[in-house]
PyMOL CGO cylinders between C-alpha atoms (Angstrom):
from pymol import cmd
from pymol.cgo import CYLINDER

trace = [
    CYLINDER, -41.22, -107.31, 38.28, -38.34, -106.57, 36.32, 0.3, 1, 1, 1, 1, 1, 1,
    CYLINDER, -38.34, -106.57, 36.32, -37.58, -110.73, 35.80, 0.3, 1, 1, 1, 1, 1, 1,
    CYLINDER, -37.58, -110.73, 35.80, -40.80, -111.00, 34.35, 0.3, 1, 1, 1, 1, 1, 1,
    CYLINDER, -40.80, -111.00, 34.35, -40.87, -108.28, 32.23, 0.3, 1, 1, 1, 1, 1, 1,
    CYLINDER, -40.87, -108.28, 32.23, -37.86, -109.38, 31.01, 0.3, 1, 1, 1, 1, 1, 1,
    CYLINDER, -37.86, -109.38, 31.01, -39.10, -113.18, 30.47, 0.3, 1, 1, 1, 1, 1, 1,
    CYLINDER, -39.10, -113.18, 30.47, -42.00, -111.88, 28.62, 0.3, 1, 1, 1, 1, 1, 1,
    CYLINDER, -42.00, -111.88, 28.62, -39.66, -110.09, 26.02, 0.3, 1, 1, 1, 1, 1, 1,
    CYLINDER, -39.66, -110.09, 26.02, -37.03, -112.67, 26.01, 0.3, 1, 1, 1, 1, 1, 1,
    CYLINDER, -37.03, -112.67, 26.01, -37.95, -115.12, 23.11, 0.3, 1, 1, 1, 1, 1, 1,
    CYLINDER, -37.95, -115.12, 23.11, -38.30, -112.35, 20.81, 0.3, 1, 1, 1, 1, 1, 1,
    CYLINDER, -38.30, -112.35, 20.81, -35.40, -110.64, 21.48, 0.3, 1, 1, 1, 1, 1, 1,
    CYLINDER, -35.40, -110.64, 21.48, -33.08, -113.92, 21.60, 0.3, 1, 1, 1, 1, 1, 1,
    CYLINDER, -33.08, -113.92, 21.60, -34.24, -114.50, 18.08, 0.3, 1, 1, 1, 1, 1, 1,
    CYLINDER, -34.24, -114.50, 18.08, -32.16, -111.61, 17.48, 0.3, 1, 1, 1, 1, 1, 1,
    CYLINDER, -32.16, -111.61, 17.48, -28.63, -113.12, 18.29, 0.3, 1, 1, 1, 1, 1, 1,
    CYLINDER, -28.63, -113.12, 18.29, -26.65, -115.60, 16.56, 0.3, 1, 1, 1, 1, 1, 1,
    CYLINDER, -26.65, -115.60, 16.56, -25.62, -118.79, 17.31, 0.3, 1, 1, 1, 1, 1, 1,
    CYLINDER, -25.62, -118.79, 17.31, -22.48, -117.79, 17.63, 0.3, 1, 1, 1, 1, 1, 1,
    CYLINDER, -22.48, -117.79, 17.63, -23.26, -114.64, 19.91, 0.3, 1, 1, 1, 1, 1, 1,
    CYLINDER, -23.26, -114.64, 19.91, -25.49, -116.72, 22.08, 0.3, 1, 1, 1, 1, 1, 1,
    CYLINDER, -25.49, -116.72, 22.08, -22.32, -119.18, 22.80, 0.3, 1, 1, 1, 1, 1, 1,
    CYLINDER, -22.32, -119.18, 22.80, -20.41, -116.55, 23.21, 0.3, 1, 1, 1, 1, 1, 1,
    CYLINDER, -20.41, -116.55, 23.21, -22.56, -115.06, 25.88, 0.3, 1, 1, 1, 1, 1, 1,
    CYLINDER, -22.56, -115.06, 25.88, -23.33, -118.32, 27.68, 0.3, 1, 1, 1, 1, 1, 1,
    CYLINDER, -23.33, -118.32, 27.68, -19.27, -119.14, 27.93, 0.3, 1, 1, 1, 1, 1, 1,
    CYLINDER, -19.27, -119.14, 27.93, -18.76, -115.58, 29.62, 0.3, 1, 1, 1, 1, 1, 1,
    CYLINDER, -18.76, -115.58, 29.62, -21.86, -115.15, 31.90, 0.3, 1, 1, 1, 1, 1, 1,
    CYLINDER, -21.86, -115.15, 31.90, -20.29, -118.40, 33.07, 0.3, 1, 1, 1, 1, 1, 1,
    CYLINDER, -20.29, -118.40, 33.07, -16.47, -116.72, 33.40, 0.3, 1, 1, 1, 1, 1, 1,
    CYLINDER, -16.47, -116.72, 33.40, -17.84, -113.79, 34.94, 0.3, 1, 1, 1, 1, 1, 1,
    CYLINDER, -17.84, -113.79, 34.94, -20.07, -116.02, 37.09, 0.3, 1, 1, 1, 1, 1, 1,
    CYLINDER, -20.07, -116.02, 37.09, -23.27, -113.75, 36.60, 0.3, 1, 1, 1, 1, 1, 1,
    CYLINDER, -23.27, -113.75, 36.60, -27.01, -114.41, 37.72, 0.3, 1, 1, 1, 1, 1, 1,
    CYLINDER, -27.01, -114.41, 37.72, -27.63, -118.55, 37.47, 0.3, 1, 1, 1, 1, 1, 1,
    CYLINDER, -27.63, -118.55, 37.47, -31.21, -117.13, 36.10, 0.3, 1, 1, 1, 1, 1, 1,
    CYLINDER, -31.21, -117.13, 36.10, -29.78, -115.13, 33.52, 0.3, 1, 1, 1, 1, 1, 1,
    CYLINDER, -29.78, -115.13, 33.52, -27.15, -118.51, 32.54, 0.3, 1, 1, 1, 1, 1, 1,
    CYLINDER, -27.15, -118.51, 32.54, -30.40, -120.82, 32.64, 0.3, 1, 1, 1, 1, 1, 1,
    CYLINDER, -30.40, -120.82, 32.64, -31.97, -118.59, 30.28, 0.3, 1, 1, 1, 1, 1, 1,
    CYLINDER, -31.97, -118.59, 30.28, -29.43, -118.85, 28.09, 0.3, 1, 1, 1, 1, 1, 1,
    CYLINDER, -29.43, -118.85, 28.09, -28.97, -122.68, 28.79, 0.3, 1, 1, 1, 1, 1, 1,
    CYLINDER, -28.97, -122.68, 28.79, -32.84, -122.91, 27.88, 0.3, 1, 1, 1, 1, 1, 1,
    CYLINDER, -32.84, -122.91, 27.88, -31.91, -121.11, 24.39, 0.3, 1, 1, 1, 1, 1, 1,
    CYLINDER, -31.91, -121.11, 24.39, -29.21, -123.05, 23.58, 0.3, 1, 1, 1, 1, 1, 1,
    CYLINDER, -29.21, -123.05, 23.58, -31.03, -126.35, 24.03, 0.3, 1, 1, 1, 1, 1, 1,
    CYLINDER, -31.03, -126.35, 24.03, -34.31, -124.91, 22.17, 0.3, 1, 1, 1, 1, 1, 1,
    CYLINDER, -34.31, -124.91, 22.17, -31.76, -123.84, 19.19, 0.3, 1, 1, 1, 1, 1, 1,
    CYLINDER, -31.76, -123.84, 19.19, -30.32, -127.54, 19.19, 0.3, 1, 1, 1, 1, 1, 1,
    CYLINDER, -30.32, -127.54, 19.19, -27.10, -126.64, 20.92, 0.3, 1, 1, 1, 1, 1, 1,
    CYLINDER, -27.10, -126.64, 20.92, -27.29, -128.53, 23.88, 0.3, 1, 1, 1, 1, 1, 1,
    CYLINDER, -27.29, -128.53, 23.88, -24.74, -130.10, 23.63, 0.3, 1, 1, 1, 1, 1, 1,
    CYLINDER, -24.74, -130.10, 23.63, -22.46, -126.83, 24.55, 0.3, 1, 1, 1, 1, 1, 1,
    CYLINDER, -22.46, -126.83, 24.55, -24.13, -126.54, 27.96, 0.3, 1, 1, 1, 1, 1, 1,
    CYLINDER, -24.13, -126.54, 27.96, -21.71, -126.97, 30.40, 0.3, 1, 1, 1, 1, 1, 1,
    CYLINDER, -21.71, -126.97, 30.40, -22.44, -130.31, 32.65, 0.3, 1, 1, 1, 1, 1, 1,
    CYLINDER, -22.44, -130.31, 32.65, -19.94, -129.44, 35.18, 0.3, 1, 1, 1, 1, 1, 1,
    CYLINDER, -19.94, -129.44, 35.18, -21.14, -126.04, 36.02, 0.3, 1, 1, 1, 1, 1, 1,
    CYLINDER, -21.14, -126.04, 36.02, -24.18, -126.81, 38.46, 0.3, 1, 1, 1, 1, 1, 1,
]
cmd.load_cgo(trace, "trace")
């Protein structure tokens, strides 16, 4: 329930954060090795913002 409460809310709210912020966030959900749902949402941001090219290849 709460995942898709939160996917409901999520496209607004990542509208929000900066570029910056958003690779920020991306690089240390990956350090701190956090949910892979909550780093594929952000993946799925960066790419739709035109950052793809940050996404980590190595990491799956």
């Amino acid at each position: 329930m709460f995942k898709r409460g939160f996917k409901e809310t999520e496209g607004e709210d990542m509208k929000k954060i900066t570029d910056q912020l958003l690779i920020e966030s991306y690089f240390k959900a990956i350090e701190l090795d956090l949910d892979k749902d909550f780093i594929l949402i952000l993946e799925e941001e960066l790419k739709r913002r035109g950052l793809s090219l940050i996404v980590r290849k190595d990491r799956h």
